[in-house]
C-alpha positions in Angstrom: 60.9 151.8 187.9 64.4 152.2 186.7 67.7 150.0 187.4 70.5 151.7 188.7 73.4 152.6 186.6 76.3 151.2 188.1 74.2 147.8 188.1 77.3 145.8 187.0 75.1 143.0 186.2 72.7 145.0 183.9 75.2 147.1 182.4 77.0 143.7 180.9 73.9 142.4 179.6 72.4 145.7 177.7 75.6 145.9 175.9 75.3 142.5 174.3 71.6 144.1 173.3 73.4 147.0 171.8 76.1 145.0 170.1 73.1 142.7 168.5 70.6 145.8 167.8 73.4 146.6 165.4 73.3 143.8 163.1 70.2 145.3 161.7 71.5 148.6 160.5 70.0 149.5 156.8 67.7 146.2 157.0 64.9 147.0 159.8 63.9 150.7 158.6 61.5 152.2 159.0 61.3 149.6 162.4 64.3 151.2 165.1 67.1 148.2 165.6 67.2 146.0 168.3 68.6 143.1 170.0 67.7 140.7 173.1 69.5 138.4 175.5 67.9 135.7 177.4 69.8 135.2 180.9 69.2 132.4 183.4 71.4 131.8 186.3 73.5 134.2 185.0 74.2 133.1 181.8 72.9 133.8 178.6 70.9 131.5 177.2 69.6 132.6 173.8 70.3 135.9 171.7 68.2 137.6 169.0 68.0 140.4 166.9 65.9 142.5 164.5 67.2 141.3 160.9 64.5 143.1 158.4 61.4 145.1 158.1 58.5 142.5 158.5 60.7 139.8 160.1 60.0 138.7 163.8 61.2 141.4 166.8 64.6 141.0 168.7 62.7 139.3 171.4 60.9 136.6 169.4 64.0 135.9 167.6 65.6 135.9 171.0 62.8 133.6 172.4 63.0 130.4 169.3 66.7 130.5 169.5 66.0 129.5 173.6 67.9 125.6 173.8 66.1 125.5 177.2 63.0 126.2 179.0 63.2 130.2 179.4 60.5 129.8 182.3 61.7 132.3 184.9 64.5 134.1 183.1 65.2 137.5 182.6 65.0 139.2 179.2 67.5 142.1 178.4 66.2 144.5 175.3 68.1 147.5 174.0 64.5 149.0 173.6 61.3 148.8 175.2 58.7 145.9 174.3 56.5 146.6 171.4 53.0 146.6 172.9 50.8 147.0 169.8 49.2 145.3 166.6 50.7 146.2 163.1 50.2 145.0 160.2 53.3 142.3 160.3 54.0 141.8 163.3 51.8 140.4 166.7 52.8 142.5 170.3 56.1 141.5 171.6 54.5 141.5 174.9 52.3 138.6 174.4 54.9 135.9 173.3 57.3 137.4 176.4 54.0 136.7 178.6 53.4 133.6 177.2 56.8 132.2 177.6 56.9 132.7 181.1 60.1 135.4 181.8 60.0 136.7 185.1 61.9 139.6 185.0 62.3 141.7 181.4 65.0 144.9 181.4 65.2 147.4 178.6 67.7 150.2 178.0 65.6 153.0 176.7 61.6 153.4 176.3 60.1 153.5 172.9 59.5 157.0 171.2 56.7 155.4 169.5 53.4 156.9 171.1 52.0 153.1 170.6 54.5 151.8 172.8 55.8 154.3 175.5 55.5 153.2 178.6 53.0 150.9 177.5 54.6 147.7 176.7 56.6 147.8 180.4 53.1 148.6 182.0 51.8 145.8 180.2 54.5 143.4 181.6 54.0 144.7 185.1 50.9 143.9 184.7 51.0 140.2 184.9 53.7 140.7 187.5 56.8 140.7 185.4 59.1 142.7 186.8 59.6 145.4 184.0 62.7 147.9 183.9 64.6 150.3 182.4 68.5 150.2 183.0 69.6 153.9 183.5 73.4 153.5 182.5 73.2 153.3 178.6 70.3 155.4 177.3 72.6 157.6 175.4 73.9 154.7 173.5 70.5 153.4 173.0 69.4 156.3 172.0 72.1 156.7 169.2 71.7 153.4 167.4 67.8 154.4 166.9 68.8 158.2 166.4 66.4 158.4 163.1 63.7 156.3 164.8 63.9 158.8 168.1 63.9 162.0 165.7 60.8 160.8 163.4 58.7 160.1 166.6 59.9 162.8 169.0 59.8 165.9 166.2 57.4 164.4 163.6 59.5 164.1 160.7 62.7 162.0 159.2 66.4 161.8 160.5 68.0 164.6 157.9 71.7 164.0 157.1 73.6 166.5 154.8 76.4 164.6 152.7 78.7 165.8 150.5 82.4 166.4 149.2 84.2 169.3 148.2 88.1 170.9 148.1 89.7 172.8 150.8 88.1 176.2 149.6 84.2 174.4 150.2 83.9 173.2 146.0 81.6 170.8 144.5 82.5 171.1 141.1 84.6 173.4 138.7 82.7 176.2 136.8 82.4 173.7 134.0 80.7 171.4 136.5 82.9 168.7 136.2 83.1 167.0 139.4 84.6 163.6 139.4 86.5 162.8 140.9 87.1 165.7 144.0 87.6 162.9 146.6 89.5 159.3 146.8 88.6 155.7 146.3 88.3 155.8 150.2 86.2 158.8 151.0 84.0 157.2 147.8 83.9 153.7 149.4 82.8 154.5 152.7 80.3 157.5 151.2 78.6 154.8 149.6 78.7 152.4 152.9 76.6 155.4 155.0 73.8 155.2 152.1 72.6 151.7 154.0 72.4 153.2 156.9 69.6 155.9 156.0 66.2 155.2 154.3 66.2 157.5 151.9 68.8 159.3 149.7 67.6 163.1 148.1 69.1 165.0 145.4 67.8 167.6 142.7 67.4 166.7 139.5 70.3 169.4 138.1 72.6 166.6 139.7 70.7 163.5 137.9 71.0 165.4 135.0 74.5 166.4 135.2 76.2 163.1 136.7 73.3 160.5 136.3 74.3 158.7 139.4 73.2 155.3 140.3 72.5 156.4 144.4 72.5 152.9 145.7 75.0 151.1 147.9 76.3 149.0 145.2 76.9 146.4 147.9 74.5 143.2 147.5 74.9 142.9 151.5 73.5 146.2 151.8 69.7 147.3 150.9 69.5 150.3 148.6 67.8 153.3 150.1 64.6 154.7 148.2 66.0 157.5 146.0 63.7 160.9 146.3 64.4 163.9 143.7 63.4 167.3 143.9 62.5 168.4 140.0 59.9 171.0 139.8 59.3 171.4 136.4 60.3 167.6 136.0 62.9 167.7 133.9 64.7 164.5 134.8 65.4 162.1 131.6 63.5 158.8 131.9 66.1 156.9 131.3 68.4 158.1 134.3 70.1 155.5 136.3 67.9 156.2 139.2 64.6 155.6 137.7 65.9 151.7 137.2 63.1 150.3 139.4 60.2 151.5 141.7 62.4 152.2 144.6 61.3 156.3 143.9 59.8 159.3 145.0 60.2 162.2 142.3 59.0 165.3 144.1 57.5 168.2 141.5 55.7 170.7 141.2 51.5 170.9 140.3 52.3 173.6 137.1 54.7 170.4 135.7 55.4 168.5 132.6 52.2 166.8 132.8 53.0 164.2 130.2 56.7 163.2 131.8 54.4 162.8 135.1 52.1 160.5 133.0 54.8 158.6 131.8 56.6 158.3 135.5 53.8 156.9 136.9 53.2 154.2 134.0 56.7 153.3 135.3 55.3 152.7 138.7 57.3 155.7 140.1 55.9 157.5 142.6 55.1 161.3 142.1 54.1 163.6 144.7 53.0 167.3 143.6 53.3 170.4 145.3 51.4 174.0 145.0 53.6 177.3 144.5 56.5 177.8 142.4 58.8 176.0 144.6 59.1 172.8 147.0 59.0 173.8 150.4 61.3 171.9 152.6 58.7 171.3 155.7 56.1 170.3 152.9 58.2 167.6 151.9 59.1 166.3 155.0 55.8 166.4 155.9 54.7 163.8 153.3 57.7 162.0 153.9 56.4 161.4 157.1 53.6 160.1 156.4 54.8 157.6 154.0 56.6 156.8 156.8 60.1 157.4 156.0 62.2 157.7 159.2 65.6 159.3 157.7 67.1 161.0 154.9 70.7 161.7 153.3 70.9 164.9 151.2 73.2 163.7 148.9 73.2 167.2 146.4 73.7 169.3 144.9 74.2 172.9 146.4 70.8 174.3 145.8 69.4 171.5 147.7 71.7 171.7 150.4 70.9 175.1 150.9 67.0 175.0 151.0 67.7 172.1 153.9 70.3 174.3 155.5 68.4 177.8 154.9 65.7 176.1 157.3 67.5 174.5 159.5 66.0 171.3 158.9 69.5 168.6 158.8 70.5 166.7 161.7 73.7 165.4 160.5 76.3 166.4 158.6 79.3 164.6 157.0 81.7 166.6 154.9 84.6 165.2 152.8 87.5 167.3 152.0 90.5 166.8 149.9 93.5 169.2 149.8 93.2 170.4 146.2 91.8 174.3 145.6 89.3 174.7 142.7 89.2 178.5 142.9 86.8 180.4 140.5 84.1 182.6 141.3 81.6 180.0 139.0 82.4 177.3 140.6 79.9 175.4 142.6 79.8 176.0 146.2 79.0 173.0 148.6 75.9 174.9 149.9 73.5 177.1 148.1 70.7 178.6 149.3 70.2 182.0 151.0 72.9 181.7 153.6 73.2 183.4 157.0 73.6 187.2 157.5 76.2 187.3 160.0 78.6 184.6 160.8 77.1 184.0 164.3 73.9 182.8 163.0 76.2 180.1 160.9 74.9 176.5 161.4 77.5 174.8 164.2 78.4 171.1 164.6 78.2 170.1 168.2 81.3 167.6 169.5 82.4 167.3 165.9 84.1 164.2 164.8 87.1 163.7 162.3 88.3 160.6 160.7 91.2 160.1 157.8 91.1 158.5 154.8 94.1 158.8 153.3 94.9 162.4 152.0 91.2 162.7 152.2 89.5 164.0 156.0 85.5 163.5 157.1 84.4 165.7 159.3 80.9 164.7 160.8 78.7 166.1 163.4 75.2 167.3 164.6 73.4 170.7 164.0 70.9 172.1 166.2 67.7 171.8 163.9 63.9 172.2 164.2 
């Protein structure tokens, strides 16, 4: 059963869910956002929102911060009910049954194959009446885009980040890349790292600009920092291998003693078979250690293996008006590349924004 659309009433409500849902961005993962209203006579009565991974669901927060009895209310959820047992968290369902609500509407069903359908079925069942609002499931669907994508096609949310000059450079043919891009661009590059679970890069860029990869922002929760080093070259004292927060990705025919060594630190290693790291192989165990999304953050070669396969969602791309020139210098993606320019990766309804003399283009790629 669905609510209509132009459902004034609805519509009002499942926007306060939305507006809540994202207080939780870069804190819930790998659990989607969310946020709840309680309404009675009306008026809302409590609100509540998802606030980390392992913390109480939008609707339980929504549910304690209740001043009043919420016997007979109706709930408002920017995503369906969780119906299921994990391991930190009891069914949403339950404590909505429990307290008595009469009437529960959601914006979107959950991708989860735990949940969907399930946890609205459940309510009915106990003769809730248990909706879903049809006028905002595009934007309920975008605040959980990662969450959608690692359910619907069985892998993580893949984002391609990166900056370069106007004729598509990375670096100069010495490599020297800092800085290509303003404070700005810089600044809100390292505000999108939050938002994603995961940051990737080969090791040729650890080794080359030993980047930190975290947000740098103590309001922000650093992303888990995968590398791609096959032979595992990476020095063990790089700045990313400052705590466990790692997943170094290698090859079986490796340094065997730099693997020893990595794993004394705590770091996790996973090794692969062949002479190179196959894209879908990696997302694949990515998956299952249940890593929802992932910003390639460089450098070319591993933006081209993610681009050669068409495996990126999203891309955001920061240009500056300078021209690099030189035949050595380091193009912004490597890889194979398309044979003919129609085959070329295109953004759909691409998006531009300024920062100063600086311009982002982002966008999404039709992918796998």
């Amino acid at each position: 059963m669905a609510s209509g659309k132009n459902n004034s009433t609805d519509k009002k409500f499942i926007l306060e869910t939305l507006k809540l849902a994202e207080k939780g961005r870069g804190l819930t993962n790998p659990n989607p956002r969310v946020g709840a209203v309680i309404v009675k006579n009306g008026k809302i009565i409590a609100r509540g929102y998802h606030q980390k991974f392992g913390g109480p669901h939008a609707e339980i927060e929504a549910l304690k911060a209740a001043k009043q009895n919420v016997k007979g209310a109706t709930m408002y959820v920017s995503l369906e009910p969780c119906c299921h047992h994990n391991k930190k968290t009891p069914p949403c369902t339950d404590a909505i049954i429990a307290a008595g609500i009469k009437k529960v509407v959601c914006a979107i069903l959950d991708p989860n194959p735990e949940v969907s359908g399930q946890g609205l079925k459940q309510l009915k069942q106990t003769s809730i009446e248990a909706v879903v609002f049809d006028g905002l499931k595009k934007e309920a669907h975008a605040i959980n885009e990662a969450f959608f994508t690692f359910h619907e096609k069985k892998r993580p949310f893949v984002v391609l980040k990166y900056a370069c000059s106007l004729d598509g450079k990375i670096a100069t043919h010495t490599h020297d890349s800092k800085w290509i891009t303003n404070d700005q661009s810089r600044e809100f590059a390292r505000h999108l790292r939050g938002q994603y679970q995961a940051i990737l890069v080969g090791v040729n860029t650890v080794i080359k600009d030993n980047p930190n990869l975290g947000c740098r922002n103590p309001k922000e929760k650093d992303p888990t920092r995968i590398i791609l080093d096959g032979e595992l070259q990476i020095p063990i004292n790089s700045d990313v291998l400052r705590n466990k927060n790692v997943i170094v990705a290698t090859l079986e025919g490796c340094d065997q003693k730099k693997k020893s060594a990595l794993i004394k630190k705590g770091i996790t290693v996973i090794s692969f078979k062949g002479k190179q790291i196959k894209i879908k192989d990696l997302l694949s165990e990515l998956t299952k250690k249940n890593i929802i999304s992932v910003m390639v953050e460089g450098g070319s070669q591993a933006h081209g293996a993610f681009a050669d396969e068409k495996l990126m969602d999203k891309v955001y791309v920061f240009i500056a008006p300078i021209i690099i020139g030189g035949r050595e210098a380091v193009t912004a993606v490597g890889g194979q590349g398309v044979k003919n320019v129609k085959e070329a990766l295109k953004l759909k309804n691409p998006e531009f924004k300024i920062f100063g003399n600086n311009i982002m283009v982002s966008g999404y790629t039709e992918t796998k």
